[in-house]
C-alpha positions as CSV (number, residue, x, y, z in Angstrom):
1,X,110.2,76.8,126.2
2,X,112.0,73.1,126.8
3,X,114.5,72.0,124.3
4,X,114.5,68.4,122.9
5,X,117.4,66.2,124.4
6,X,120.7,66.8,122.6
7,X,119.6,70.5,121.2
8,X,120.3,74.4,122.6
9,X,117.0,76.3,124.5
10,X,114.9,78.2,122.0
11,X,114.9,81.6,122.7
12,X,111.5,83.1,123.8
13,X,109.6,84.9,120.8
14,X,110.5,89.0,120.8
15,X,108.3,91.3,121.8
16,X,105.9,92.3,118.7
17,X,106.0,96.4,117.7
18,X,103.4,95.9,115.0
19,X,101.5,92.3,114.6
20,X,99.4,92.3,111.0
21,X,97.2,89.8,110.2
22,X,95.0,89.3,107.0
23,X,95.4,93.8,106.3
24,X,93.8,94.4,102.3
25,X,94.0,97.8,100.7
26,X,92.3,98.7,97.6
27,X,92.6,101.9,95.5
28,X,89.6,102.8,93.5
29,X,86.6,101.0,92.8
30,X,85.0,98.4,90.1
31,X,86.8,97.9,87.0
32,X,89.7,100.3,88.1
33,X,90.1,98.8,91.5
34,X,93.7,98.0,92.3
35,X,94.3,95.9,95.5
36,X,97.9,96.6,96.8
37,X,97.6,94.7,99.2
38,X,95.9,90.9,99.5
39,X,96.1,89.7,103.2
40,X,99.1,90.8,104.6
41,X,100.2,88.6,107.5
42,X,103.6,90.3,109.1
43,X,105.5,90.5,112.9
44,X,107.9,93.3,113.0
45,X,109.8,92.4,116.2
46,X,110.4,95.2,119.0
47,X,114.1,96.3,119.1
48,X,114.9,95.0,115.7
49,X,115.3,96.7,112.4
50,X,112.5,94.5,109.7
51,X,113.2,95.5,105.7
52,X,110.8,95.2,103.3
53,X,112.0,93.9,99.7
54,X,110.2,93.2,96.8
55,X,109.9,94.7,93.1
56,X,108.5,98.4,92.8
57,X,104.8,98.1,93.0
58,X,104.3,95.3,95.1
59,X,103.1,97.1,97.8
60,X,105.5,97.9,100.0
61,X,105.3,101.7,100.7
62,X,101.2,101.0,101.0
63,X,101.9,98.6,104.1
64,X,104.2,100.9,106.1
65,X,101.9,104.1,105.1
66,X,99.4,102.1,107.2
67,X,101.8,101.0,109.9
68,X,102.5,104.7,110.0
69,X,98.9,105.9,110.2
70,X,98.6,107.8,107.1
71,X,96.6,105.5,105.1
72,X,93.8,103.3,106.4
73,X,93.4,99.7,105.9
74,X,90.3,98.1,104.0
75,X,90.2,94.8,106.3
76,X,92.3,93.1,108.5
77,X,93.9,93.4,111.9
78,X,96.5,95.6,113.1
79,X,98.5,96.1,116.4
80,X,101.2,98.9,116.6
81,X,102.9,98.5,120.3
82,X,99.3,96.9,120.9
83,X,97.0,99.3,120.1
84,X,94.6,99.0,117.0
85,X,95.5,102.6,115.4
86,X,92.3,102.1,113.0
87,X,90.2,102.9,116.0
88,X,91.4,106.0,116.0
89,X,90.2,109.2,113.9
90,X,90.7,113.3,113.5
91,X,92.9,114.5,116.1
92,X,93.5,111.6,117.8
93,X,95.2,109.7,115.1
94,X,97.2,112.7,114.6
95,X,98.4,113.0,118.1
96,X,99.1,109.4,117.8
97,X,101.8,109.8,114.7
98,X,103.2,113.2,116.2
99,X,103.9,111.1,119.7
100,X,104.6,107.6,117.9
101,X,106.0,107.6,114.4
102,X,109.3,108.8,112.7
103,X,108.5,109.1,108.6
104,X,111.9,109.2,106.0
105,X,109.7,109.7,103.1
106,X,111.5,108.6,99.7
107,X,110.6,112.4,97.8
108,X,112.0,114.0,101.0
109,X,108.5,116.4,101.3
110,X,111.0,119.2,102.9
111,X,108.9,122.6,103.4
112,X,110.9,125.0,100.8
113,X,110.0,128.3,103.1
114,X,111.1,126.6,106.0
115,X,115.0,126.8,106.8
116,X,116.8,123.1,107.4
117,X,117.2,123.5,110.5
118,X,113.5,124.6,111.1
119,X,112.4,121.3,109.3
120,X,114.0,119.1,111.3
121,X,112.6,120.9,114.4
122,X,108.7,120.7,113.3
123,X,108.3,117.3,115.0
124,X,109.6,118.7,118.3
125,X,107.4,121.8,118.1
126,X,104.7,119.9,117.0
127,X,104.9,117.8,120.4
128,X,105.4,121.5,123.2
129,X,109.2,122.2,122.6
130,X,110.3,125.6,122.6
131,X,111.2,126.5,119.3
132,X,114.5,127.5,120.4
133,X,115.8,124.0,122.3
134,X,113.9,122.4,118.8
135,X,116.2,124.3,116.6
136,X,119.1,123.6,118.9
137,X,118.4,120.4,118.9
138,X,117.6,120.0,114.6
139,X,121.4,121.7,114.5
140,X,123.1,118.6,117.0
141,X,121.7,116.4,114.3
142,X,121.9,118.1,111.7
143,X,125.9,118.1,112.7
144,X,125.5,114.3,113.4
145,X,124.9,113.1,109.5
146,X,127.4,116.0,108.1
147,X,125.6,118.4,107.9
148,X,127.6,121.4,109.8
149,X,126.7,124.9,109.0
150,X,123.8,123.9,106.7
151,X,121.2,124.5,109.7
152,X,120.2,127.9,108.2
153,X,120.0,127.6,104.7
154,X,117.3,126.9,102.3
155,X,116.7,123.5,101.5
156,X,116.0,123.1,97.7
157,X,119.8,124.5,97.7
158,X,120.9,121.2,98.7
159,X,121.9,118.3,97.0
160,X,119.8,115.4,97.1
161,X,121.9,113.5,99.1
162,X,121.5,116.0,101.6
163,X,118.3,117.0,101.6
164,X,117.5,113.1,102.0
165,X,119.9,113.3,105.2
166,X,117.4,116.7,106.2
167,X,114.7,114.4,105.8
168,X,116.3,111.6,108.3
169,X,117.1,113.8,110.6
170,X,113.2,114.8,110.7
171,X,112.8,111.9,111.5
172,X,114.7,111.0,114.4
173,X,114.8,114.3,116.3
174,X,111.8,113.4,118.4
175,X,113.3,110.1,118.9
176,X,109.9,108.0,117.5
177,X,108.9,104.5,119.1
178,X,108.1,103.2,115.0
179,X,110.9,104.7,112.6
180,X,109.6,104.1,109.0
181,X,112.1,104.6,106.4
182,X,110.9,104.6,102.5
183,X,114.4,103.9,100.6
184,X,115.9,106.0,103.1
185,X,119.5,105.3,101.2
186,X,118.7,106.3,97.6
187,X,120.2,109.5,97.1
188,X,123.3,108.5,99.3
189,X,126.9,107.0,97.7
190,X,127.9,103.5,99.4
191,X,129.8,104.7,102.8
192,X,127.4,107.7,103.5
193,X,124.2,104.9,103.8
194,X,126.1,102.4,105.8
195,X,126.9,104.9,108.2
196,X,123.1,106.5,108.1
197,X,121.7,103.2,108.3
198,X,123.9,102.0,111.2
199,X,122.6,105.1,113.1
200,X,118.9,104.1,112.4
201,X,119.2,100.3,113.3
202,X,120.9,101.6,116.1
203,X,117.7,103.7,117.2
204,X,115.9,100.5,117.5
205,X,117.9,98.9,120.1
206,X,115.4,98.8,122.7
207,X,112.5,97.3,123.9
208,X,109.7,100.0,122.9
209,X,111.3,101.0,119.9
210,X,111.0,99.4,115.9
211,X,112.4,100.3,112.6
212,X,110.9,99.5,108.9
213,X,112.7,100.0,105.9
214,X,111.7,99.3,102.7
215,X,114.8,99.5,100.0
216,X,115.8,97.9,96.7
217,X,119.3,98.4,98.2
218,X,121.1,95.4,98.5
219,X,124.1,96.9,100.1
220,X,122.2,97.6,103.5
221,X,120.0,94.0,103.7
222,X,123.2,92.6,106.0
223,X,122.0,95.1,108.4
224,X,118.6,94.2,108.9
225,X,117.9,91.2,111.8
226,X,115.1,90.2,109.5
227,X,113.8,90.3,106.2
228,X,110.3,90.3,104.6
229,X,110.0,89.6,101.0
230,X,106.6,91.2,99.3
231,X,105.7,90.3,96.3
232,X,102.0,91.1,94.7
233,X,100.3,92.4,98.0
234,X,101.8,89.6,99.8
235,X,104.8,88.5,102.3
236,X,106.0,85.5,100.5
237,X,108.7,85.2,103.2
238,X,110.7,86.3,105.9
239,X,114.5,85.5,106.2
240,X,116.9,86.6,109.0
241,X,119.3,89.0,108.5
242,X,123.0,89.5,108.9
243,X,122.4,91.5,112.0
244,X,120.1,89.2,114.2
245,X,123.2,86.6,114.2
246,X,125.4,89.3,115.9
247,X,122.9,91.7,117.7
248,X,123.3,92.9,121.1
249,X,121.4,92.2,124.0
250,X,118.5,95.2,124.1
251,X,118.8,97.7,126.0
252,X,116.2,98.5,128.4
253,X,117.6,101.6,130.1
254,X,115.8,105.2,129.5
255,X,116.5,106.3,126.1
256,X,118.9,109.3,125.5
257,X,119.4,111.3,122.7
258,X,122.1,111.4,120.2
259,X,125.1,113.2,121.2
């Protein structure tokens, strides 16, 4: 795109990860109804870490459950990485999440007669891994967040700050192309979420990848590149974040995994 005389280039639109346009969701029917959402029109940029803000209710965790592929939308348009994800159905749409999306879902949902470690691993066996190189893998990232030695325990014996990091780590291991967080940060003290949040922003650093948080946490919003404020089923607006001023450039080399 040309600039006007006297004024910097304009940087070429990002890549889009998800492009909404118009989605409605209702619950129930008639005089019950509720409609969460009204016509949601929303860009989440590829390589870029999008937060969703608004008051409880507003629905937020609605929209990414449909980004995600767990609920379905009532109307609309939806393009995840370019592919319309309401065509799909039955086993396909599950293949699709177990290949595509990472879920940090805000009540944790660990399996109690599943070990830590063997939570973490379920995406990894769910996609052909042996269960052995899943469960070594699980304990690398298990050890990543703090969680040393913890791999083979049960995991209502945990705190909730941990088992929230369990839950992250779920989430990650299989290294997803659409990371969707659901106040990923709640259960965690000040430094512990920077330093968990850092590590998911940074899992969107490249050009296939996308992150989605949705948070009433003020103390993370400087890391977000952008910003989408919901309010009664809709995005009122979209601000940039602290992090788009100051991001690197993306990195389009093979992904690796966490050390």
């Amino acid at each position: 795109m040309q600039a006007n005389a006297g004024t910097a280039p304009v940087a070429a639109p990002a890549a889009l990860a998800i492009r909404a346009r118009g989605v409605v969701k209702t619950f129930g029917r008639g005089e019950s109804a509720v409609r969460a959402l009204r016509g949601i029109d929303l860009d989440v940029p590829a390589g870029e870490m999008t937060m969703l803000v608004g008051p409880s209710g507003c629905g937020k965790t609605t929209l990414i459950s449909i980004f995600a592929g767990l609920l379905s939308r009532d109307a609309g348009e939806l393009a995840v990485f370019g592919e319309d994800i309401g065509a799909l159905r039955g086993a396909r749409l599950a293949a699709w999440r177990r290949d595509n999306v990472g879920f940090i879902f805000q009540q944790f949902n660990l399996v109690p007669q599943l070990s830590v470690a063997e939570n973490v691993s379920v995406p990894l066996v769910l996609k052909g891994e042996s269960v052995g190189a899943a469960l070594r893998r699980a304990h690398e990232l298990l050890d990543t967040l703090g969680l040393e030695g913890r791999g083979k325990g049960a995991p209502l014996k945990l705190s909730g700050g941990q088992q929230q990091r369990v839950a992250i780590a779920r989430a990650l291991v299989h290294d997803p192309r659409i990371l969707v967080c659901d106040e990923p940060t709640s259960a965690l003290d000040a430094e512990l979420g920077r330093r968990v949040m850092t590590l998911i922003r940074d899992r969107s650093r490249a050009p296939d990848r996308a992150v989605i948080v949705v948070t009433h946490d003020d103390r993370i919003f400087h890391l977000a590149d952008s910003i989408a404020h919901v309010n009664d089923g809709v995005i009122d607006r979209i601000s940039r974040g602290d992090a788009s001023a100051a991001m690197p450039a993306i990195d389009s080399s093979p992904r690796r995994s966490l050390p």
